[in-house]
C-alpha positions in Angstrom: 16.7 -25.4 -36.0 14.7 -25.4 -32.8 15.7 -27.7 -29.6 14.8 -27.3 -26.1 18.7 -27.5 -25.2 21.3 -26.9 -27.0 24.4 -28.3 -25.8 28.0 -27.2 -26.4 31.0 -30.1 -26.8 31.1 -33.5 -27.1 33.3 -34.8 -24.4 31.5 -36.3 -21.4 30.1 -33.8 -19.9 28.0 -32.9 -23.0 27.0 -36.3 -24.3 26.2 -37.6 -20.6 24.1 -34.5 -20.8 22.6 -35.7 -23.8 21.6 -38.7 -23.6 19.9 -38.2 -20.0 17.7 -35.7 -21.5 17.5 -37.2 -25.1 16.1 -40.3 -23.2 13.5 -38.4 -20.8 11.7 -37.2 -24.0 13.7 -33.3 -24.2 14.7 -32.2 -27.5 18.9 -31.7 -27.4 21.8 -31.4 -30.1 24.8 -31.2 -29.0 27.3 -29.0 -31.4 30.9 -30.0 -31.3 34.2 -27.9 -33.1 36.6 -30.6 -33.2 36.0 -33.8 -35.7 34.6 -37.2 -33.8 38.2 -38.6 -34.9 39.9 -35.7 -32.5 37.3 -35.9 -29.6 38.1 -40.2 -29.6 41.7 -39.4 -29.8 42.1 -37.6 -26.4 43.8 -39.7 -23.8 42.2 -38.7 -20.6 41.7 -39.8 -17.0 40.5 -44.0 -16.2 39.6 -43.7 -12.9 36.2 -43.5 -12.2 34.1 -43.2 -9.1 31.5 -45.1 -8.1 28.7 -42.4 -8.5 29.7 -42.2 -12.2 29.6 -45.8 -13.0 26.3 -45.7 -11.4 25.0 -43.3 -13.2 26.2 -44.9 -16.7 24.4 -48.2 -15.5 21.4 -45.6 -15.0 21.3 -44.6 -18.3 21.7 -48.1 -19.6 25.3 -47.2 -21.6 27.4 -49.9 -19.2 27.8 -53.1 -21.5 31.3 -52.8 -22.7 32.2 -51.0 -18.9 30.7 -53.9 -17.1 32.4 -56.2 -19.3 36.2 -54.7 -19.6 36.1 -52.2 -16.6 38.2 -53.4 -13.6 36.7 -52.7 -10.0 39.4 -51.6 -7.7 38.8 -52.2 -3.9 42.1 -50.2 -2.6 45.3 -48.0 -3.9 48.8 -48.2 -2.4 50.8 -45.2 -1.2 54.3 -46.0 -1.6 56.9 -43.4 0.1 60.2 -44.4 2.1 60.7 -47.3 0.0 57.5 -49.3 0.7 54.1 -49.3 0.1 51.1 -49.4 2.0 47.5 -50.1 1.2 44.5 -48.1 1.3 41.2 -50.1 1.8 38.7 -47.6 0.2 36.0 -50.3 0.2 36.4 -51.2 3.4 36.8 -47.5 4.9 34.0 -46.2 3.0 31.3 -48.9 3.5 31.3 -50.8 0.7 32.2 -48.0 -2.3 34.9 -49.1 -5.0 36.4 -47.3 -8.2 36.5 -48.4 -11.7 39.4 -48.2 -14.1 38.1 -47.6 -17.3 39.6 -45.2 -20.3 37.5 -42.0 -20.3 37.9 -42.5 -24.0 36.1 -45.1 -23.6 33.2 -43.4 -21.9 33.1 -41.4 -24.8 33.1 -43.9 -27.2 30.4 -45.7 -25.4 28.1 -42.5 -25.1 28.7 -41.7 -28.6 27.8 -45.0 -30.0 24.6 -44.7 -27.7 23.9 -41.4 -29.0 23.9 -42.3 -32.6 22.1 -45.6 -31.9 19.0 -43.3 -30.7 19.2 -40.7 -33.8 20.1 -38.5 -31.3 21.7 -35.4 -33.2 25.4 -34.1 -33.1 26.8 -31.6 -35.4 30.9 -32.1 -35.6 33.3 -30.0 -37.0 30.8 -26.9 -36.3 33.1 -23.7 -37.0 32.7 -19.9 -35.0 30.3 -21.0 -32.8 29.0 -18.4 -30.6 26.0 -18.0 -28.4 23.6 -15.3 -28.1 20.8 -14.3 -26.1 21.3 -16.3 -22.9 20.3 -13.3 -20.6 16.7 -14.0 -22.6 14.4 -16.4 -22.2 15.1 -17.1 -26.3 19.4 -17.7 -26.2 20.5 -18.7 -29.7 23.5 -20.5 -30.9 25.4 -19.7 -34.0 27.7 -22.1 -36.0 29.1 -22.1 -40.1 28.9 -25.9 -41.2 30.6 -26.7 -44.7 30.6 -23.1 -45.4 27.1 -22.6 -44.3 25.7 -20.4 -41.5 23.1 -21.7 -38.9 21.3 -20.9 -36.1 19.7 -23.3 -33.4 17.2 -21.4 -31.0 16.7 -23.1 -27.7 15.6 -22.7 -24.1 18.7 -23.4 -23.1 22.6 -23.8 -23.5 24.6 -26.2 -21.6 28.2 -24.8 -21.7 30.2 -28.2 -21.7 33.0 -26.8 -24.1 36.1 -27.3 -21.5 38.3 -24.8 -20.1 39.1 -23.1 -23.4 35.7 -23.1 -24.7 33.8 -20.8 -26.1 30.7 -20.5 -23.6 32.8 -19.2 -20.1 34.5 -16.9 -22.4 31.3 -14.8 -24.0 30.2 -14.2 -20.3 30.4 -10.5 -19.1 33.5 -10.6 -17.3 32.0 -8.5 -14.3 29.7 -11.4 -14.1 32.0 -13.9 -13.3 34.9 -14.4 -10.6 37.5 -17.3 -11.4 40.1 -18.5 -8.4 43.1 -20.4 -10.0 46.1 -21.7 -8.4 48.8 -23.4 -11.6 51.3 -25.9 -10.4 55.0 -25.5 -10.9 55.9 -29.0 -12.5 54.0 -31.0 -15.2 53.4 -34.6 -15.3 55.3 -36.6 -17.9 52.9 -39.4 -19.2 52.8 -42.5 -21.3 50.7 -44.9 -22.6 52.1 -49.1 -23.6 51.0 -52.2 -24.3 52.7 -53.8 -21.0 51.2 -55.4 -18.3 50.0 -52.9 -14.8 53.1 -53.4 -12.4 50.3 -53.9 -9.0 46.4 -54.9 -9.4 46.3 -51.2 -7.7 47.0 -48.0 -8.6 49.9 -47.1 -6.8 51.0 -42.9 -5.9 54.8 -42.7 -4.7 56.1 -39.7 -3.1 59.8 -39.8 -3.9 62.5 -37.1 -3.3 63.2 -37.1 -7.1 59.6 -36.6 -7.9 55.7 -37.9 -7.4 54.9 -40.8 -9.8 52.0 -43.0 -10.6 51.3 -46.3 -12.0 48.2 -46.6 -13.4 46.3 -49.0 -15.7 44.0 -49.1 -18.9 43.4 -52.7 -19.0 45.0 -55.7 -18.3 47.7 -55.5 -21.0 47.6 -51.6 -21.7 49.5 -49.6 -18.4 49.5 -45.6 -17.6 52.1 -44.1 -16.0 53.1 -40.9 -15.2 57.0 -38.8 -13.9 56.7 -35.9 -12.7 58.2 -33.3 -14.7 59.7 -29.4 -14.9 57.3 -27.0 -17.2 60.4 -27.1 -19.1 60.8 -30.1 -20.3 60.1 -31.1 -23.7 58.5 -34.5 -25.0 61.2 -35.0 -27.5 63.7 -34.9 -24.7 62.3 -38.0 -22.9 63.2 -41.2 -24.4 61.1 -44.3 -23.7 64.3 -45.5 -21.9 64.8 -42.4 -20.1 61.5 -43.0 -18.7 61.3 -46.2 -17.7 64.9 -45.3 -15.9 63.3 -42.8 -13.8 59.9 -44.4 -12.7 62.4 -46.8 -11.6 64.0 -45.4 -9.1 60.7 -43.6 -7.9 59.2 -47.1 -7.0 60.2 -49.6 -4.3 62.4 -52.1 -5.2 59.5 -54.7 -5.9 57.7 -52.9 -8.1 60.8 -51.8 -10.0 61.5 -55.3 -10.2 58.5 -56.3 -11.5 57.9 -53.4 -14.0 57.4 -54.4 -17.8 58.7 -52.0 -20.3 57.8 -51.2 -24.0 57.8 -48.9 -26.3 55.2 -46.3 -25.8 51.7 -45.7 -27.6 51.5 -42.2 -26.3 53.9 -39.7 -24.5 52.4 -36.1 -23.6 53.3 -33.8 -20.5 50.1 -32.2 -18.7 50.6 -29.0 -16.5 48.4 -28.8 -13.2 46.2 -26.4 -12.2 43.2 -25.6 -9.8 40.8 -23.3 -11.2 37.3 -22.4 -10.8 34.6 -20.2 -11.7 31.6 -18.7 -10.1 29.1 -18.8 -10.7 27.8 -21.3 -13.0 24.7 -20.1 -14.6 24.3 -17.1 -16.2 20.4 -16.2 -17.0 19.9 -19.7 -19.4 23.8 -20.6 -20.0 24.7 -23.4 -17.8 28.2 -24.1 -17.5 29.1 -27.7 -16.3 32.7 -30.0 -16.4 35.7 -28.2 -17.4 34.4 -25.0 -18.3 33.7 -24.1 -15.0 36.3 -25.9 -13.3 40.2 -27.6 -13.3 41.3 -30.0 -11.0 45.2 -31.3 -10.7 44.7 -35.1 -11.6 46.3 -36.6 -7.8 42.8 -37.3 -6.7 40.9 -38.2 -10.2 38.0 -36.0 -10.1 38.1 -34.3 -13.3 36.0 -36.8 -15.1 33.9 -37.3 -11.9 33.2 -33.8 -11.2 32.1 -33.4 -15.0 29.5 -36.1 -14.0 28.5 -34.7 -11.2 27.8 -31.6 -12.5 25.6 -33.4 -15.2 23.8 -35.5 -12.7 22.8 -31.5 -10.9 22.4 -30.5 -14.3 19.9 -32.8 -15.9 17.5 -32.9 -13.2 17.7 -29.6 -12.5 16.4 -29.0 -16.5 14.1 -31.9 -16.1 12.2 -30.6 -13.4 12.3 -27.0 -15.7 10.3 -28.0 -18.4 8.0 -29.4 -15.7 7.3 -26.1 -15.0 9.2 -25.9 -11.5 12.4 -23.6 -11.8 13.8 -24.2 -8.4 16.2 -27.1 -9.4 17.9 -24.7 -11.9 18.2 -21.5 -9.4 19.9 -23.9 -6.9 22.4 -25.8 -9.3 25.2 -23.5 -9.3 25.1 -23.9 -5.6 25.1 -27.0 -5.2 27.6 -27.9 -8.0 29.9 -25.7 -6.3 29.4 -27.1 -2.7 30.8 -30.4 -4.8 33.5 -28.7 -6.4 35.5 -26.8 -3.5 35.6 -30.2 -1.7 37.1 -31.8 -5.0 39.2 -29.2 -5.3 40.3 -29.2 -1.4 40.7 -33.1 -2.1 43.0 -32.4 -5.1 45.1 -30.0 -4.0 45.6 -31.7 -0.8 46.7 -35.1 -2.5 48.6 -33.0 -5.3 50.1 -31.1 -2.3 50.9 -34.6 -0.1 52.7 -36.8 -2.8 54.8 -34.1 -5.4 58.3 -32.8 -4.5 58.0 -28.7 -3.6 61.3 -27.5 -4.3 60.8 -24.2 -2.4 59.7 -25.8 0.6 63.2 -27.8 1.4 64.1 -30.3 3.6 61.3 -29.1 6.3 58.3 -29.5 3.6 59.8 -33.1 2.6 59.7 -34.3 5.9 56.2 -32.6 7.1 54.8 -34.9 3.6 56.4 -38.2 5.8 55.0 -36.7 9.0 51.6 -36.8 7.3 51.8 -39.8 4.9 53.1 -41.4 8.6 49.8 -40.0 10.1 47.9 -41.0 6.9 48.1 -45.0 7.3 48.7 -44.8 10.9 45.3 -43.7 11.4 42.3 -45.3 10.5 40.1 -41.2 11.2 42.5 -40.3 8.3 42.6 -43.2 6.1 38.7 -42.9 6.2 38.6 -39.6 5.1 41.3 -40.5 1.9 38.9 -43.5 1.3 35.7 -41.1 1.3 36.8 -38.5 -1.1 38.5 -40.9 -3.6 35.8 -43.4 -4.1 33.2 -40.1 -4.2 31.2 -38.7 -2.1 27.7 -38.4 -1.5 25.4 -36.3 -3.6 22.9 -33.7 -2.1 19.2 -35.0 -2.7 
């Protein structure tokens, strides 16, 4: 097979990828290990900014969003017992977030995908790539017991942390920074209604939590938890006890329970990797970089990286290379401040036991601060909600 990009994984990253190209005329295929079933079956972040609903409006896969999503104008910070608002769209001149599944992001850009004939090839086994210091990089899969090979121009690494595309790098070529969390968060998934119209992140002295939403009638929430614990340890009862008494008593009031859909724990890290391209390997989402979910980039950083990405290669097989000698700079402008923004509201809202009573109260200090002040709640606002792209 021959394709002017060949790009690795199916999760957002890769199949925004896609279909931006796809639809500009370049010839793609994106190559996936896991089955379609698996890739639809991950329960991911629903928070999305409003770069990235933008940019699926772009690309005209925004029916079902537009139609289910749920703009959110503010998010509520609840610590001391109460909670207090956050007016991203007023703060940030008119910008909002959506909460909408990244499953179903997926779903919507596969559908879109294999509306247009565009080509994906699931359930591809040893892939490997080849070449990418070349102007001629190759990628090698066995499908159904059959070897292939797809020669391309290029390789878009969007394989995830554990993929396969960071990893064949030269090690000498690459430098990775990495801070891991020492707690977990302890999620589920119901068929209850949100607690608040808003998100709402609670610094407790038990533990950060966070009520989130799918829909109207479908609810996230989230404990946090030791690396030790164990799913099976948490029953649904023993959750709903302790997001309880991390609440305020309204909310606790109002919270619906229900048995759970979904239950998983999540450790936190900060990673990234520089740089990211290597000759004609481009990596872009989670391959080249982790964010704790407190601020709800991951998906949006992904995008972002895309957004770089696809107009860096557009303007390549225009004949101009300049877009794809700058991207790895100006993804990772992007990405420290993401990752400053995460570890900051990672490092504002969750209970460090090794930092005692003094580190509790320096969080109040700054929460205090935080809503106090209009310079800082501006800044909060800015970051959350996105910020601007470099033209």
């Amino acid at each position: 097979m021959r394709v002017q990009v060949a790009i690795i994984g199916s999760g957002p990253a890769g199949l925004f990828l896609g279909q931006i190209l796809s639809r500009a005329g370049i010839h793609t295929v994106i190559i996936e290990q896991r089955s379609k079933d698996y890739v639809l079956g991950r329960i991911r972040a629903g928070v999305l900014e409003q770069g990235t609903v933008d940019l699926l409006n772009e690309i005209g896969v925004n029916q079902r969003m537009n139609a289910e999503g749920m703009y959110h104008d503010g998010i509520e910070l609840c610590f001391n017992g109460a909670r207090h608002r956050i007016d991203l769209k007023a703060l940030s001149g008119g910008k909002r977030v959506m909460v909408y599944g990244q499953t179903e992001v997926t779903h919507d850009l596969m559908d879109a995908r294999e509306a247009a004939g565009y080509e994906t090839v699931y359930e591809a086994q040893n892939v490997s790539v080849h070449d990418f210091d070349t102007d001629h990089p190759k990628v090698r899969y066995m499908k159904d017991g059959v070897a292939h090979e797809v020669e391309c121009d290029v390789i878009a690494g969007c394989d995830g942390f554990h993929g396969v595309c960071r990893a064949s790098v030269p090690q000498d070529a690459v430098q990775t920074y990495e801070r891991v969390y020492p707690f977990g968060w302890l999620g589920i998934l119901s068929d209850t209604p949100p607690v608040s119209d808003e998100l709402i992140y609670s610094n407790h002295e038990r533990g950060f939590a966070l009520c989130s939403m799918r829909s109207a009638t479908r609810s996230r929430y989230y404990v946090q938890c030791s690396l030790d614990d164990k799913v099976e340890q948490w029953s649904d009862e023993a959750f709903w006890n302790e997001l309880r008494l991390r609440l305020d008593d309204e909310a606790a009031e109002r919270l619906v329970t229900g048995p759970s859909i979904e239950k998983s724990i999540a450790p936190l890290r900060s990673f990234v990797a520089e740089p990211m391209r290597f000759g004609r390997l481009f990596l872009a989402g989670d391959a080249a970089h982790i964010v704790p979910p407190t601020g709800a980039k991951g998906l949006n950083l992904a995008v972002a990286d895309v957004r770089y990405l696809s107009q860096a290669l557009l303007q390549f097989f225009d004949g101009d290379a300049h877009g794809i000698d700058t991207y790895s700079q100006k993804c990772l402008q992007r990405v420290w401040k993401a990752e400053r923004f995460s570890w900051w509201m990672t490092s504002l809202m969750h209970k460090f036991p090794e930092n005692g009573a003094f580190g509790h109260k320096i969080q109040q200090a700054e929460l205090a601060y935080l809503i106090g002040s209009e310079a800082a709640s501006t800044s909060l606002a800015e970051n959350y909600v996105g910020l601007p792209f470099e033209a």
